[in-house]
C-alpha positions, 0 to 999 in steps of 0.5 A, a space after each residue: 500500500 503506498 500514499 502518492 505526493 504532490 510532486 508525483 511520487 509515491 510513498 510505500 506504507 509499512 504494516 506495522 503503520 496500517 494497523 494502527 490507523 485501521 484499528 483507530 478507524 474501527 474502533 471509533 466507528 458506530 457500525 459494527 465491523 470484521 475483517 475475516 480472512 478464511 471465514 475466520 474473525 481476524 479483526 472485530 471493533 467494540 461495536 461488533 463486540 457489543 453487538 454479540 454480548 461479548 466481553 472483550 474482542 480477543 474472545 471473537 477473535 478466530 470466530 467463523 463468520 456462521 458462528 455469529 448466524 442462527 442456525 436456521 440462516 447459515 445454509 442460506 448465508 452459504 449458498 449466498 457465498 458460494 455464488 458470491 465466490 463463484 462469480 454470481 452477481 449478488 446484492 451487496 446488502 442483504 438481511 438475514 438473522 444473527 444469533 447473540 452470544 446468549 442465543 437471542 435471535 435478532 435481524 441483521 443487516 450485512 454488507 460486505 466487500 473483498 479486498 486485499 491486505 499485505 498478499 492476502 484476501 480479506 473480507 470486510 463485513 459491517 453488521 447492524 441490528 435492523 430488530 427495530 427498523 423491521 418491526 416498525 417497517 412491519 408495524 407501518 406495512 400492517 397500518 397500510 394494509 389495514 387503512 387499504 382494508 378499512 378504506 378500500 375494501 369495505 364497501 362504504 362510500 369514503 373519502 379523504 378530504 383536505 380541509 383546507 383545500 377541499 380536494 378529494 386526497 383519496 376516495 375507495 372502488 365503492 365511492 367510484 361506483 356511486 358517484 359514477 366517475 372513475 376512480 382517477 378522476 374522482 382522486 382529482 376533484 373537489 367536494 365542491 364539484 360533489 356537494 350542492 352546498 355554495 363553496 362558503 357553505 361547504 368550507 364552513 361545514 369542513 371547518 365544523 368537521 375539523 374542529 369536531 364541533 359536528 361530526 354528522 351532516 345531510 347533504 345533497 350530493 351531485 353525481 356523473 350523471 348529474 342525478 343529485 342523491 340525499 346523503 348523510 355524512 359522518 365526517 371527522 379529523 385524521 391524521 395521515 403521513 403528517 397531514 390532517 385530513 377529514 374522512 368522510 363516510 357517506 351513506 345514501 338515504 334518498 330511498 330512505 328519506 322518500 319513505 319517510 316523506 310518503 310516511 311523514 305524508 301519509 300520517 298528515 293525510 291521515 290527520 286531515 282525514 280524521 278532522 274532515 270526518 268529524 266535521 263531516 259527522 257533525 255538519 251532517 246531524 245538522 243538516 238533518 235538523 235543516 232538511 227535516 225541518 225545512 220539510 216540516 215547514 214546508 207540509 204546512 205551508 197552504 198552496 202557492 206560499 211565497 215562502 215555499 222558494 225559499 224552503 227550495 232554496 234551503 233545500 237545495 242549499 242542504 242538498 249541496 252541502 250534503 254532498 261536500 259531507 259525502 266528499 269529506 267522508 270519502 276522503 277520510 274513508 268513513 262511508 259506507 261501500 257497496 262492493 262488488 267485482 268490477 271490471 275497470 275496462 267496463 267503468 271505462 267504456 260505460 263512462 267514455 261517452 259522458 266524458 266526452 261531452 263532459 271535456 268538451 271538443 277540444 280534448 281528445 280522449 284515447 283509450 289503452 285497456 288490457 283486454 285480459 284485465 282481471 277484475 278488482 273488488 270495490 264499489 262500482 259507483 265509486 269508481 264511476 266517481 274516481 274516473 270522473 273526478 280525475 278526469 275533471 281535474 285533467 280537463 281544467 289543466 289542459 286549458 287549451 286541450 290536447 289528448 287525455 289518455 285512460 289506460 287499464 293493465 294488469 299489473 304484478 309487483 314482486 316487491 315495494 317499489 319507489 312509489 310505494 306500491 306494496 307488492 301483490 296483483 294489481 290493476 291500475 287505472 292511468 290517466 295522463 293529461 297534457 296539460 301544465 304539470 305540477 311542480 313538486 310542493 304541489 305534487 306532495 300536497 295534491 290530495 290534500 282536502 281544500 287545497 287547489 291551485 285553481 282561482 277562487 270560485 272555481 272548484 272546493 278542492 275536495 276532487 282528488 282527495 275524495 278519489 284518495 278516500 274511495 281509493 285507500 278504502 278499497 285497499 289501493 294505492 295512487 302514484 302521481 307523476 308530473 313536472 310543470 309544464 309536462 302534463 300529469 299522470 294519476 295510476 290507480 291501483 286497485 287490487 285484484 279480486 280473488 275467484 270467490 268474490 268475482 262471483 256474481 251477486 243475487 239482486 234483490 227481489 222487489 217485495 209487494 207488501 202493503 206501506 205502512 204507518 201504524 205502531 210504536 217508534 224508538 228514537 235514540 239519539 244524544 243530540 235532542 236538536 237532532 231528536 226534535 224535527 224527526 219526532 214530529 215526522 214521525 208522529 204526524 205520519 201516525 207513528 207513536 214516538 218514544 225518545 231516549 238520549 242513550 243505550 242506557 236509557 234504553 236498556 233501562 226500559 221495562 220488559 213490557 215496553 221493549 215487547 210493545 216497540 214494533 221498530 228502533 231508529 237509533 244514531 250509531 255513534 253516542 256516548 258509551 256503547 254504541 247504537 249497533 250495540 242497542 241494536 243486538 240487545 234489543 234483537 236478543 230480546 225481541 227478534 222481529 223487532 224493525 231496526 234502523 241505524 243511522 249515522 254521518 260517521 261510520 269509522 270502527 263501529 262495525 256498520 259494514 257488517 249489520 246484522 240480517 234484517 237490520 237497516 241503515 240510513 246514512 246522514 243526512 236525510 229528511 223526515 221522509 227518507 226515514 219513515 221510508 226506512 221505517 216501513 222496510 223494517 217494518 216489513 213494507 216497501 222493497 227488502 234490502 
């Protein structure tokens, strides 16, 4: 070995120099280090010598390089050197595990290079203990793949948001799917360009989410089609390679919310019902005071009085208020039905010719009906009143005319869909219009009673909620579809009768039996005003009249008077048991006694199923019509 000068010549250095420069340099250097020569240790530095738990380098000394391995490495170490001697290329660092003095096992880091020293071939090696670097190598690669399981894999939506920027850092296969970009492109947008938030709503919501004043949030978010879904976002701080960024797990709830707003929809129509029937309910024991007192009024009246117009008008007034009385209970599903098997193609035939005059000449009317179309169950002049009333309400939005569409199909649901149709065999009853449309407040709120979008004088907004009523008591359903300016679809669903109840139905035979007036009369009702004017019908028609205000007034009579009545008028609905109860009471004790029920309110008291031989009159009627429904119990007039 020789040192070169600046005047170009060299300068030889001896052994007994070398050494000493070359243990000065071992011995100060923090990586462990030996010099072997034939596999055997001839020099080793104090880091080595600490390294393998021994006390002093003279105890290395000699030592073979496999001396220093585990017993599991050295055939490896071997083969390694074997390729190295052979000429093989080999990595110049390498891993394998080192075996301590006192057997403990560890990782160790190898580098080596051949040299030669004084004729001879030397092999200097620099070991270091990796126990640590590994582990935490092994601690972050689980940390990764833990994130990649957590945030890749999983299925939730994800994504990392950088708080500052808005920038989308990172979003998993799932977000891709949902969103509908690809999942690169999706890594290079904002939240702004997803979220329909203004750019200050949305940094002030990641700025709640920062600071985890809010970890939870509804949103609308946009996607590649330009659809926007309703989400919730549960969104919080992480720290991530010395960044802090928000991780956002997003769950789509628009089915879910459009269940809640068809529920939330439900329950206020329901509401509405309940307070539409007990108007009605009252609003109809007083026009029975009206119509029976106004026909009271008018019996006495000489021939030619100037009053007997305004009577009519009163009539006619009572008449019409009758009939909005009939809408309310409809809509809140209170009246009585008459059921039958219905084919809704013959409703539609039956009834074309009369909407036709009915539209006038500038709507053309198309039929569409499936003509295997099974039948559905329901009552047959309902219907009549739904087809009517939808197509009234498709005439007033076509302004300017165009083509009213009915179309009837058979239609067999295997599970809920987005209109809440439950699943089962359907008939539906479309009419689609081409007229304005309706935006989407007006479309949620369309069956609601009152609520028309028409000018004042021009309809009482009872049309589509009483086809809502005849509708849901039947057991169906309604969807409507419409945007403004776009026309209007209604699709009733109706179910399908089953094969018994599309049998058809005895009518009734006429009986010829004698009218007549003659016998004792209960009347029950707990309103004496309503009591009052039916009293006197019956009385100067030759009845005799006992009162009572409840069923326990009744049933507080002797035998002996309850065996003389010949017939029971009794209101349905009072305080305490009912009248349909009265009514069987007084049956069990005398059989052939006449039974009218009456009522302007017929929700849970059972009057759809009356016992044989019972009647009922629904409210509200004049004198007349009750005296008629006497007769029939009476056993006069035509049979029910």
């Amino acid at each position: 070995m020789s040192e070169q000068h600046t005047d170009g010549t060299t300068q030889a250095f001896e052994p007994a120099t070398i050494w000493p420069l070359l243990r000065a340099i071992l011995a100060n250097s923090p990586d462990a280090i030996g010099i072997s020569s034939g596999w055997r240790l001839r020099v080793v530095n104090p880091a080595l010598v600490r390294m393998f738990g021994f006390s002093d380098e003279s105890e290395m000394m000699g030592l073979s390089i496999f001396d220093l391995l585990a017993p599991q490495a050295r055939e490896t170490i071997a083969e390694f050197v074997r390729r190295r001697d052979a000429g093989e290329q080999v990595p110049p660092i390498y891993v394998t595990t080192a075996c301590a003095r006192d057997g403990r096992e560890y990782a160790m880091e190898v580098r080596s290079a051949a040299f030669s020293l004084f004729g001879s071939t030397c092999t200097m090696t620099l070991l270091r203990d990796v126990t640590e670097v590994q582990a935490s190598h092994r601690a972050v690669k689980q940390s990764e793949d833990f994130y990649r399981a957590l945030f890749e894999v999983n299925t939730a939506v994800k994504l990392l948001i950088s708080p500052t920027t808005g920038k989308i850092v990172d979003a998993n296969q799932a977000a891709a799917d949902f969103y509908g970009w690809p999942l690169d492109t999706l890594r290079t947008m904002r939240i702004t360009d997803i979220n329909m938030l203004t750019r200050e709503e949305t940094v002030a919501e990641m700025q709640n989410a920062s600071s985890g004043r809010r970890r939870y949030f509804r949103f609308r978010h946009r996607m590649a089609s330009g659809d926007v879904r309703h989400v919730e976002v549960h969104s919080g701080p992480v720290l991530l390679e010395g960044e802090t960024l928000l991780l956002s797990i997003v769950h789509d709830v628009t089915e879910r919310n459009r269940l809640e707003e068809q529920l939330l929809r439900s329950q206020r129509l329901e509401a509405i019902g309940q307070l539409a029937g007990g108007v009605a309910h009252d609003f109809n024991n007083l026009l029975t005071v009206m119509m029976s007192s106004a026909e009271l009024v008018s019996r006495g009246l000489p021939a030619g009085s100037p009053l007997q117009q305004q009577l009519d008008d009163l009539g006619y007034a009572a008449g019409r208020a009758a009939e909005l009385t009939r809408e309310l209970l409809a809509f809140s599903r209170r009246q009585r039905m008459q059921t039958a098997a219905v084919n809704l193609n013959d409703v539609v035939a039956r009834m074309r010719g009369l909407l036709e005059r009915t539209l006038g000449s500038t709507i053309f009317v198309k039929s569409v009906l499936d003509p295997e179309l099974p039948a559905v169950r329901a009552d047959p002049s309902q219907i009549e009143q739904v087809v009517m009333n939808l197509e009234l309400n498709a005439r007033d939005a076509m302004e300017q005319g165009g083509e009213l569409e009915l179309s009837t199909q058979f239609v067999e649901v295997e599970r809920a869909d987005q209109r809440g149709i439950p699943a089962g065999r359907w008939v539906s009853l479309g009419v689609r219009d081409e007229g304005r449309g309706m935006d989407e407040e007006t479309r949620q709120r369309v069956f609601e009673p009152f609520f028309t979008t028409k000018e004042a004088g021009r309809g009482t907004g009872l049309g589509l909620s009483t086809v809502y009523g005849i509708v849901t008591q039947s057991g169906g359903h309604i969807a409507v579809e419409s945007e403004p300016e776009r026309g209007c679809r209604f699709e009733v669903f109706l179910p399908v009768a089953d094969a018994a109840s599309q049998a058809p139905e005895c009518a009734p035979r006429p009986s010829q039996r004698r009218r007549h007036r003659a016998g004792t009369v209960l009347l029950v009702d707990d309103m004496p005003h309503v009591r009052a004017p039916l009293v006197r019908c019956l009385e100067e028609a030759g009845l005799e009249v006992l009162e009572a205000g409840s069923t326990e007034e009744v049933l507080a009579l002797s035998p002996a008077e309850i065996r003389r009545l010949d017939a029971v008028v009794s209101d349905v609905v009072m305080p305490g048991r009912s009248g349909l109860e009265l009514c069987r009471e007084l049956l069990a004790l005398k059989p052939e006694l006449g039974v009218v029920l009456v009522s302007g309110d017929l929700r849970h008291h059972g009057t759809s199923q009356l016992p044989r031989g019972v009647r009922f009159l629904q409210k509200p009627f004049t004198g007349q019509r009750l005296l008629d429904e006497i007769d029939h119990a009476l056993g006069g007039g035509t049979e029910a």
